[in-house]
N, C-alpha and C positions, 0 to 999 in steps of 0.2 A: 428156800423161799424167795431169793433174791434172782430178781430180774434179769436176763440175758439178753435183753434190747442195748442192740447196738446204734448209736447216735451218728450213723452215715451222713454224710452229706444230702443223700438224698431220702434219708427219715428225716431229718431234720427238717427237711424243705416239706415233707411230706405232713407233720406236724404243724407246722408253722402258719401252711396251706387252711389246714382242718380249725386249729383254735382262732387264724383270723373271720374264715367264714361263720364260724359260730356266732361270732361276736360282733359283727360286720356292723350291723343294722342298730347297733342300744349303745348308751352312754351310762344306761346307768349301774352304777357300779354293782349294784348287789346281784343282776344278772349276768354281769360279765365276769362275775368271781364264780356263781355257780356254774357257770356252764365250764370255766376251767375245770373244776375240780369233777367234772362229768368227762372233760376230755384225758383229764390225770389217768381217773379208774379204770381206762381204756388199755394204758401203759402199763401199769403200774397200780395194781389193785392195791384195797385199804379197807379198813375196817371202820375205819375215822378218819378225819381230812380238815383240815380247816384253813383257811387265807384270814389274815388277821395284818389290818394296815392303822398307823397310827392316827388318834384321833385330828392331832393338830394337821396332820395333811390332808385329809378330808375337809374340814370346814376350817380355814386360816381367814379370820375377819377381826376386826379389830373388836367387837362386842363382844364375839364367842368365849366361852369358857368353856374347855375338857369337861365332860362328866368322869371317864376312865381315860387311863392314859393308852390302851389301845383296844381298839373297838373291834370287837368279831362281825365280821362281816360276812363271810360263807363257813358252815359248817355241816358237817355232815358226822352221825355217828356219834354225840360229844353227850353225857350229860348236861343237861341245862340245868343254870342255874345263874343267879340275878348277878348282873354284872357289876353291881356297884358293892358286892362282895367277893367276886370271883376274885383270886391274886391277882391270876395272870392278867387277867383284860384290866384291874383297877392299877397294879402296881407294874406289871411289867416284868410280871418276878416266872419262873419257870422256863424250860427248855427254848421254847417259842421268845419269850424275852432277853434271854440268852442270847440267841440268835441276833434278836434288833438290834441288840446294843451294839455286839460284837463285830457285825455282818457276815459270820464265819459259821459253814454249813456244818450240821452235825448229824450221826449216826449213832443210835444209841442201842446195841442187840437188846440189851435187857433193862428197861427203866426201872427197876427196884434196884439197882445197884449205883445209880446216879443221882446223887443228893439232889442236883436242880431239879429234879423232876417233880410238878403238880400233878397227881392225880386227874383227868378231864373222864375219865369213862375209866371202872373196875378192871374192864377185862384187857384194856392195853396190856403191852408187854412190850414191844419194842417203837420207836420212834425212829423217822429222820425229819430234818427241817433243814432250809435255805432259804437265806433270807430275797426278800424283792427290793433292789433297787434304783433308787431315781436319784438323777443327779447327784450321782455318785456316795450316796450315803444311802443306808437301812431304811427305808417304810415300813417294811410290813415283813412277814414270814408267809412261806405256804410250807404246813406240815403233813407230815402222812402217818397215824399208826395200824396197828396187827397187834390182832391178838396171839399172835405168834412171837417167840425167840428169835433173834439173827433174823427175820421179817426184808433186812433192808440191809446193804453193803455202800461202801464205797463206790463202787459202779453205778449205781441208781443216783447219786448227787446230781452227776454231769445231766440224766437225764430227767430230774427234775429243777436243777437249777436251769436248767432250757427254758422249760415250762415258764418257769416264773422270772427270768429276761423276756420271754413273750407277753407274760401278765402284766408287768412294769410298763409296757408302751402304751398297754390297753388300762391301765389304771390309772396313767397319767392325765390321758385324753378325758376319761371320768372328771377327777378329780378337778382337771382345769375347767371343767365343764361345770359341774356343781359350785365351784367357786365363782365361777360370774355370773351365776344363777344367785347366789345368797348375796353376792356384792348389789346385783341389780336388786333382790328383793331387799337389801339395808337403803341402797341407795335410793329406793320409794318412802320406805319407812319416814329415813332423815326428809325426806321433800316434805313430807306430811307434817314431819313434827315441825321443820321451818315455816310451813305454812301457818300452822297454828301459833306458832309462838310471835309470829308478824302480827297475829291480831291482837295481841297482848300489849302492841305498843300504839301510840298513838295514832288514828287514822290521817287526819292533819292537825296544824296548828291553830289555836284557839283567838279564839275573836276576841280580840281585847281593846278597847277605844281609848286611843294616844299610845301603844303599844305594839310594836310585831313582831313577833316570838317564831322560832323555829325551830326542830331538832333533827337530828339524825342519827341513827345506829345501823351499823354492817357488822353482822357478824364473820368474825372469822375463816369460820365453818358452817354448815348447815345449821345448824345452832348455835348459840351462845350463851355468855352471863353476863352479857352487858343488858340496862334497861333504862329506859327514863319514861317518865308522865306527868300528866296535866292536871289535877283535880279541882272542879271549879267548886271554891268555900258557899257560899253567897256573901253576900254583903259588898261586891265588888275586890274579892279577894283569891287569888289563885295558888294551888300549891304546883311545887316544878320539883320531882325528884329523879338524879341518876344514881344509879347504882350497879356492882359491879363486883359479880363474883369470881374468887376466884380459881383458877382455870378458865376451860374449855370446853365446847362439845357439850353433848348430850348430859354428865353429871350435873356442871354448871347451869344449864336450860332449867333443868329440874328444881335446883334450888331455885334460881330467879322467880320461876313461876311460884314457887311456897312463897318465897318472898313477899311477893306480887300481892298472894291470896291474902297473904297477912297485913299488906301496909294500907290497900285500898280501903277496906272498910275505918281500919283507926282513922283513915287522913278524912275522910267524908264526914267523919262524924267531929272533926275540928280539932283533933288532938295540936297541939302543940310541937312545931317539931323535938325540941328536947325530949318530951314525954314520950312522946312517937319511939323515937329510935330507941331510948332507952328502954321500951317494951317489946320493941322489935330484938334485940338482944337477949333478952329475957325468953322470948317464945321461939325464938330460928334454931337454938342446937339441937331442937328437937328433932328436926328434919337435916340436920349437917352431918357428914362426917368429922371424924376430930381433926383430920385436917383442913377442912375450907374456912374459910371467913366472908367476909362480904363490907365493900368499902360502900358507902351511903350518902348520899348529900341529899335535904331534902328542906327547900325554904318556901314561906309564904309571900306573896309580894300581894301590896297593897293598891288596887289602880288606883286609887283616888290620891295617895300621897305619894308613891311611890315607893313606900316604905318596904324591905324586904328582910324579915327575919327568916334566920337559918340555923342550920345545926350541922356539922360533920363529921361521917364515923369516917376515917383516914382515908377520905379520897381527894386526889388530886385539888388544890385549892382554887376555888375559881378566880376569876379575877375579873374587871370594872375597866372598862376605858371608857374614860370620861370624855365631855363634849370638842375635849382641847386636846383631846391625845396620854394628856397623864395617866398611867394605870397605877390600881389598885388591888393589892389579893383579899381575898377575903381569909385572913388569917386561922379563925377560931376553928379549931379541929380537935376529934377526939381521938381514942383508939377504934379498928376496926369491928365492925357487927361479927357476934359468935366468939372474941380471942379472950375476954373478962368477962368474968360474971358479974353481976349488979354494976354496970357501969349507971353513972349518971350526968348525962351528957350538958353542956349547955345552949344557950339561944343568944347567938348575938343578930345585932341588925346594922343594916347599911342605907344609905337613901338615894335611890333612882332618881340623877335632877333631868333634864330635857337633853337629847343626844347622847346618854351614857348609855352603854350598851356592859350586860353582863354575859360571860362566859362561863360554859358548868361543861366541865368533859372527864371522860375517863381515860388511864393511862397510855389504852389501845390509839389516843391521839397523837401525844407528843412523843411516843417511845415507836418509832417508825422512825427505819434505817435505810440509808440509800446503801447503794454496793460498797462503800465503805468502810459499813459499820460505823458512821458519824449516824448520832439520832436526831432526831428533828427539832425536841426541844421545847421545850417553855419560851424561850426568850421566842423562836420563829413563828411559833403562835402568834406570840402578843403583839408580834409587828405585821402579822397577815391581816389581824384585826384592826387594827392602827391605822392601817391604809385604808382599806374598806370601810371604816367606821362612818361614812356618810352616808352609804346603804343602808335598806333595810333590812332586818334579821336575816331575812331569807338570802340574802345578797352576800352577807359576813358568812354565812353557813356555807354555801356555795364555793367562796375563796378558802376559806378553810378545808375541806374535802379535797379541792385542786389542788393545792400546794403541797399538799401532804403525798397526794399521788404523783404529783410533778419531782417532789423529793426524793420518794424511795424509787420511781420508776420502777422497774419489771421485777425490783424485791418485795417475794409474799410477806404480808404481815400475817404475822401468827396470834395475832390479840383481836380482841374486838374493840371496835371504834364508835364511840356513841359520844356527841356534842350536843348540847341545846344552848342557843343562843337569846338573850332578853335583849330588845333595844323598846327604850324612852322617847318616841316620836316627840320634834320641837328641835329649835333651835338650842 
């Protein structure tokens, strides 16, 4: 039963000729497997046939999750049956997985006598398989069976492992193909989700008389967990919250925005920050995994007196430079949002006199490294503010953002950067 095709230099070319033009004109993979295994049957009859490449090289994105760890992609002849019980296509396990791991071609005269063997179709009998590779390691397998004994030799390897060094060039070109198709359609997605979560933070800064206030967040990435907002009380009274989850990316965007949904309605309806946070802790692990937390700072400031209470779930401590240069932290802090059950947090207060200006940032500020790996720091904050502090808000926010970029120069931050700035207009 086994083939007598001899693998000449000029069947080879003859071959090579026939499965490129087949394939000439398509990129997409599930046509460019079938029509191999159209050009195999030509050689090398079969009774069953199948190309089987792993899932991770088909779709490699940083969102993706395997459903099975190798995905059948041309099949002919095969009982079906659902993949996410199948062994081979979930586990990897049988002849064909054999192959992947190993990348070492086999011939099997009789499969009832070879433990690896799954079942795929009753009436198999013998097998061969060679695996398809790309840069230098196992993808995928192309197998052939018969319902026939001794069906397949040693001599049919060479000309099927041909086959599939031809199918490897053409499945690579797929594959890199598909991959900048899914990278552009994530890389739309993320723009869309950046877009939306931009509307989530302040459009500008709020009108306040004897006051001008400013802030700013960059996220890292297309998204973030960094946040901060405005929420006007009445009474001539303002809330200013950042916060700052943590990680990155899309997980963190997701909490912020639960965050969001939860803190905006309590702070409108005049919660107290104390009371706030410590209900915000209470309601957030619902939507957390067990490992995030979330650091919080969220204070009232008073226009009329300048009075500003606050509350800290362990984020970065702000700090006060006053009309003369002296700064001040604002000390009182608690544990992080999500890491204690029933925390109960407290409210201290500070008093805004004329030219004091407050600082509220998250870690994504100070913790920026130039090519040395020196980080930027607390203390170069509070002297960027120091100098500036004759400006207004916008003007402190401005030098702060510069300095920081002037600092790490062409080093990516990998955190996200989110400042708001309070100054006290007056002498």
């Amino acid at each position: 039963m086994a083939t007598n095709i001899q693998l000449t230099a000029e069947a080879k070319y003859r071959l090579l000729r026939d499965i490129s033009y087949q394939i000439r004109d398509t990129l997409d993979l599930k046509v460019i497997l079938n029509q191999l295994l159209d050009e195999v049957y030509k050689i090398l009859p079969y009774d069953a046939a199948g190309i089987f490449v792993l899932n991770r090289d088909i779709l490699k994105t940083p969102y993706h999750r395997d459903r099975v760890l190798i995905a059948g992609i041309a099949q002919r002849g095969f009982d079906q049956r659902p993949e996410d019980v199948d062994p081979m296509l979930k586990e990897g396990k049988g002849l064909i997985g054999s192959v992947i791991r190993t990348g070492e071609s086999l011939v099997v005269p009789d499969v009832r006598t070879d433990p690896r063997y799954i079942a795929g179709r009753a009436a198999t009998m013998s097998e061969i398989a060679v695996p398809i590779i790309r840069n230098k390691r196992p993808v995928g397998a192309l197998n052939l069976e018969s319902d026939h004994l001794n069906a397949f030799d040693e001599k049919d390897i060479e000309v099927l492992q041909f086959v599939a060094d031809a199918a490897s060039i053409s499945i690579e070109k797929s594959m890199l193909h598909t991959q900048i198709l899914e990278k552009r359609r994530i890389d739309d997605q993320l723009q869309i989700a950046g877009e939306l979560q931009a509307r989530l933070l302040p459009a500008g800064s709020p009108e306040a008389e004897g006051y001008s206030i400013a802030g700013h967040c960059t996220p890292a990435y297309e998204v973030g967990g960094d946040y901060f907002d405005y929420v006007r009380l009445g009474q001539g009274r303002l809330g200013v919250v950042v916060a700052d989850v943590s990680g990155n990316g899309i997980p963190a965007a997701l909490l912020m925005s639960s965050f969001r949904a939860l803190f905006i309605p309590a702070a409108r309806a005049g919660a107290a920050p104390a009371p706030l946070l410590s209900r915000m802790n209470d309601l957030l692990p619902e939507f957390a995994r067990k490992r995030d937390f979330i650091t919080a700072f969220y204070g009232i400031l008073d226009m009329s007196t300048g009075t500003f209470s606050y509350s800290n779930c362990g984020q970065n401590l702000p700090f006060i430079v006053r009309a003369d240069g002296r700064t001040e932290s604002l000390t009182q802090s608690g544990p992080s949002l999500i890491i204690l059950p029933q925390v109960s947090y407290t409210t201290a207060t500070v008093d805004l006199k004329k030219g004091d200006l407050l600082v509220i940032y998250t870690d994504g500020v100070v913790e920026v490294f130039d090519r040395h790996r020196e980080e930027f720091g607390n203390e170069r904050l509070e002297d960027v503010v120091r100098r500036a502090r004759s400006g207004s808000a916008d003007a402190v926010l401005q030098e702060i953002v510069a300095a920081t970029r002037s600092f790490s120069g062409p080093e990516i931050s990998h955190d996200d950067f989110t400042v708001v700035v309070i100054k006290r207009e007056g002498e």
